[in-house]
C-alpha positions as CSV (number, residue, x, y, z in Angstrom):
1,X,-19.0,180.4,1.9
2,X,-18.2,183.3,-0.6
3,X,-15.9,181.1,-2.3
4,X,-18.3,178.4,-3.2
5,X,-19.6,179.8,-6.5
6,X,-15.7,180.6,-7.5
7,X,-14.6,177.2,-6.6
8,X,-17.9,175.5,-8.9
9,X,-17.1,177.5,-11.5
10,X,-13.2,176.9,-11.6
11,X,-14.1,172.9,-11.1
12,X,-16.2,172.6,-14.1
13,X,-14.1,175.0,-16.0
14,X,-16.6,177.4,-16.7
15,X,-15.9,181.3,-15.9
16,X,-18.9,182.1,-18.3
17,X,-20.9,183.6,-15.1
18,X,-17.8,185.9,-15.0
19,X,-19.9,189.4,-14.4
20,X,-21.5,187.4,-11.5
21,X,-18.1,185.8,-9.9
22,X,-16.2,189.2,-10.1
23,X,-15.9,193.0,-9.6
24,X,-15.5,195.1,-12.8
25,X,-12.3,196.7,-11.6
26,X,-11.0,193.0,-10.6
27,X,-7.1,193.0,-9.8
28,X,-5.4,189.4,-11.0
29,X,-1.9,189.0,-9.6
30,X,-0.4,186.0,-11.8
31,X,2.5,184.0,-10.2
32,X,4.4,184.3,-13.4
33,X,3.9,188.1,-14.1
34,X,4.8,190.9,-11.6
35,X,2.5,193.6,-12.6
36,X,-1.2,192.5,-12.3
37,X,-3.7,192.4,-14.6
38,X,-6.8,194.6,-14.2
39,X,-10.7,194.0,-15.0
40,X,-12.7,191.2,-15.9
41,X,-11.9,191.2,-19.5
42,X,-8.3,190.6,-18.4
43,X,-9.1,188.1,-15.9
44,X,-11.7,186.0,-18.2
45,X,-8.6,186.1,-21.1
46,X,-6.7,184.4,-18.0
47,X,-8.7,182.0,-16.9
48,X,-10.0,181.2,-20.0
49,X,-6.3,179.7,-21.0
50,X,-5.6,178.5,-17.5
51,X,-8.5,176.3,-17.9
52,X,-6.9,174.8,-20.9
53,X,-2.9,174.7,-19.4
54,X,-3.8,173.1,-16.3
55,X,-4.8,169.5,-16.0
56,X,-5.6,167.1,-13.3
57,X,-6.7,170.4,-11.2
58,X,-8.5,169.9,-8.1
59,X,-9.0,171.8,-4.8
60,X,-7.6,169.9,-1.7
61,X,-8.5,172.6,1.4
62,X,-10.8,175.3,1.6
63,X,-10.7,178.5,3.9
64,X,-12.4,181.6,4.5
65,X,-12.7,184.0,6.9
66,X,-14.3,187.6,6.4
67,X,-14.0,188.8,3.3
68,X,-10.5,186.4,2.5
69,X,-10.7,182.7,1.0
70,X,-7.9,180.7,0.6
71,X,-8.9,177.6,-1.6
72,X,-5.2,175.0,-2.3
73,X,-5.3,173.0,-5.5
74,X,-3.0,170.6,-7.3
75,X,-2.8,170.3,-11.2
76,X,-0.3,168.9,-13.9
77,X,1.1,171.2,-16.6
78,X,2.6,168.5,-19.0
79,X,4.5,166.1,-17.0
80,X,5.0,168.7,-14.1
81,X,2.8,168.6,-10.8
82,X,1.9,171.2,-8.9
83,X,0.6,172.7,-5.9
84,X,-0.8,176.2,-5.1
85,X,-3.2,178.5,-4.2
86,X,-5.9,180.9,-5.4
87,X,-6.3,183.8,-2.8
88,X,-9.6,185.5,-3.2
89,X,-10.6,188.8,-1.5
90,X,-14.6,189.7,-1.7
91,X,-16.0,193.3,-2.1
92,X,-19.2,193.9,-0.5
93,X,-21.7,192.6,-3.0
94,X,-19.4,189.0,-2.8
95,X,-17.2,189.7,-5.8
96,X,-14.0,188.6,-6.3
97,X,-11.9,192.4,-6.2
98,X,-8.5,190.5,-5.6
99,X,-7.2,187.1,-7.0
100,X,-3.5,185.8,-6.4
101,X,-2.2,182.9,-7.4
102,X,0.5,180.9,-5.9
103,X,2.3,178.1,-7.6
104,X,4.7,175.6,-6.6
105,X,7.7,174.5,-7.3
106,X,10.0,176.5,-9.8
107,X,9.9,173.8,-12.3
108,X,6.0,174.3,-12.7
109,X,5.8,177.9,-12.7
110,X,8.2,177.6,-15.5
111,X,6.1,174.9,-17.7
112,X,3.2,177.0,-16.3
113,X,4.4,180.3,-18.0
114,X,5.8,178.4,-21.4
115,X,2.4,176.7,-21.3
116,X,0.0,180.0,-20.7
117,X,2.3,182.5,-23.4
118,X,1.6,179.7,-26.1
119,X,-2.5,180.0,-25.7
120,X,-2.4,183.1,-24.9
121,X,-0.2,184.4,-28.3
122,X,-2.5,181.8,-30.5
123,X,-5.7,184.0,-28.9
124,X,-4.4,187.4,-29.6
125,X,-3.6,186.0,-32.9
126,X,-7.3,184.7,-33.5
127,X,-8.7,187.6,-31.9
């Protein structure tokens, strides 16, 4: 499946094979932020904190059909569990061109977004 390499990479927490996983022009649609991010310097800023925010991840169910893979996880941000789901949407050359991500319920998004501001103020600060 297309969504093999994406899944590896997000289980071992490694996005360093980011020009290989997605298309330049990416689009990132973040469950916590309505306008989505664009390219993959946005996207490896993104992932690069998620990595950090979420723990306990692992995918439960994987689907794909054409160029669309659905892949549902469950995580922990601090002592909130969650469930959601990554969609992923493949240009011709089997890039990612369009990731969404669903989370679930309230309580985590909220911990999620509290969570991914913090790392991603303290890297703009570094930066």
């Amino acid at each position: 499946m297309q969504s093999d390499r994406f899944r590896a990479a997000a289980e071992a927490k490694d996005f360093s094979a980011i020009d290989e996983l997605f298309a330049e022009d990416v689009e990132f649609k973040s469950p916590v932020v309505f306008k989505p991010y664009q390219g993959r310097e946005a996207v490896a800023m993104l992932l690069g904190a998620v990595v950090q925010v979420f723990e306990d991840f692992r995918y439960t169910d994987q689907t794909e059909t054409g160029d669309t893979a659905t892949l549902a996880f469950s995580a922990r941000v601090g002592d909130r569990e969650l469930e959601g789901i990554d969609l992923l949407r493949f240009d011709e050359q089997g890039k990612v061109r369009q990731m969404a991500v669903y989370v679930r319920p309230m309580s985590a998004i909220n911990a999620l977004a509290a969570a991914m501001q913090q790392k991603l103020e303290a890297a703009q600060a570094s930066a």
